[in-house]
C-alpha positions, -999 to +999 in steps of 0.1 A: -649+260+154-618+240+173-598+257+197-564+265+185-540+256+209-504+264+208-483+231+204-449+239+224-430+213+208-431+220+176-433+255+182-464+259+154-500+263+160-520+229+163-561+228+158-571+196+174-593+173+154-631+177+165-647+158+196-662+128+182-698+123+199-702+089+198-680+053+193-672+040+162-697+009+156-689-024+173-666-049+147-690-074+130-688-107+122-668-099+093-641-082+108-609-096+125-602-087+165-579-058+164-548-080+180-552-104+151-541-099+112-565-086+087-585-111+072-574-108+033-568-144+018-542-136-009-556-141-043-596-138-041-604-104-023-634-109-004-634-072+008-638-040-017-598-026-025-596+013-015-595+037-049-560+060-046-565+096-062-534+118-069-534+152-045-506+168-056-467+160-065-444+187-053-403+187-059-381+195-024-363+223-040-340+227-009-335+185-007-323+179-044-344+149-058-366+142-033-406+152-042-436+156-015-465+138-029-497+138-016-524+106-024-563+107-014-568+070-004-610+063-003-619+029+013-659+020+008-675+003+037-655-024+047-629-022+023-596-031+029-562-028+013-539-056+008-507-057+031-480-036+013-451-016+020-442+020+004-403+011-007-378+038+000-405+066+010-415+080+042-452+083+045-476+106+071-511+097+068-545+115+089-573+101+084-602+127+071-634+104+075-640+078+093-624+052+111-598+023+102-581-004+115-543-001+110-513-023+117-480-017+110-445-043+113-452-062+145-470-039+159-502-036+178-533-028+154-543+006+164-583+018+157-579+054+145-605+078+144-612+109+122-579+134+132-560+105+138-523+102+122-491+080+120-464+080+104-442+048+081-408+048+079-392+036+050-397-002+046-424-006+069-445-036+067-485-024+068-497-054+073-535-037+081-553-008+063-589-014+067-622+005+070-639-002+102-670+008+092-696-016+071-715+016+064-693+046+062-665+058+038-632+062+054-608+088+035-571+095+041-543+118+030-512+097+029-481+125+025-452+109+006-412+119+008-397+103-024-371+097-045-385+117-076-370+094-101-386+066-085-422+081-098-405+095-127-394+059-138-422+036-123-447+058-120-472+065-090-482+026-087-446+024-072-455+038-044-476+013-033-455-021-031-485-048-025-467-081-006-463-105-033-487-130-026-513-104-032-499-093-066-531-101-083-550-071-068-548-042-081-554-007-065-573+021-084-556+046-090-568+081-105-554+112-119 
C-alpha cells in the first residue's frame, strides 16, 4: 500500500500514485515526436477514437447552476482523440491506466504516466490526447465544472467541442 503523506498546501491528505517499475515503451514509427502536433489528418482517422462513459453528474448545491460531472475516457492502443476544446467548463483529468501524450494551447506536449493529472481551463485548446502505448489501454477520469443547463440543453456530447475540421468523427459515448 502507498504511503500517505500529508500535503501541507492543501492542508488534506495526499496518497501518491504508485512507483512505476519500468519506462513507458519507446514511441514507434507511428507516433509523432512529443514537441510536434498529433498526427490526426482531419477527415479520415487513421487512429482508433477513445470511447467516453458517463461516471456520474452531480449539481453544486452551494454554486447555483453549476454541476460536477465526472466522464471515464478509454483510449485502445494507440488511439487518439481529435483536437477539441471543452467550451465554458473547467476540466481535471488523472489518468488511471496507462500512459498518454497530451498537449494543451501552445504548450509543450507532456508524456503522463499512471497518477498523472492536469487541469483545462475554460477554452483551452487540447490540441493532443493520445495513447502512447500500441499495446495497452490508457483510461482517464476527466472531472467537469459546468454550466448545468449546457448538459441539460445539448446534452453530454457538449462537453466535448471537436475543432471543426474534425467534425466528421464522432466520439462514443455511453450511459
Amino acid at each position: 500500500m502507498a504511503d500517505i503523506v500529508e500535503d501541507p498546501v492543501y492542508d488534506r491528505t495526499y496518497i501518491p500514485p504508485p512507483p512505476f517499475t519500468s519506462p513507458p515503451p519507446p514511441l514507434s514509427k507511428h507516433h509523432i515526436p512529443p514537441y510536434t502536433y498529433s498526427h490526426f489528418p482531419p477527415g479520415s482517422p487513421s487512429r482508433p477514437l477513445p470511447t467516453i462513459k458517463l461516471a456520474y453528474n452531480f449539481p453544486l448545491v452551494d454554486v447555483p447552476g453549476k454541476s460536477s460531472i465526472g466522464l471515464l475516457v478509454s483510449f485502445p492502443p494507440n488511439a487518439a482523440s481529435p483536437p477539441h476544446r471543452h467550451g465554458g467548463a473547467n476540466v481535471s483529468a488523472y489518468l488511471i491506466k496507462g500512459t498518454v501524450l497530451n498537449k494543451m494551447n501552445n504548450d509543450p506536449t507532456r508524456i503522463i504516466r499512471q497518477g498523472g493529472a492536469w487541469h483545462e481551463k475554460p477554452g483551452c485548446h487540447h490540441r493532443v490526447s493520445e495513447n502512447y502505448s500500441e499495446t495497452e489501454e490508457a483510461v482517464l477520469l476527466a472531472a467537469f465544472v459546468v454550466d448545468t443547463e449546457v448538459v441539460e440543453k445539448e446534452g453530454y456530447g457538449a462537453l466535448v467541442q471537436v475543432d471543426e475540421e474534425y467534425g466528421d468523427l464522432v466520439m462514443e459515448f455511453k450511459a
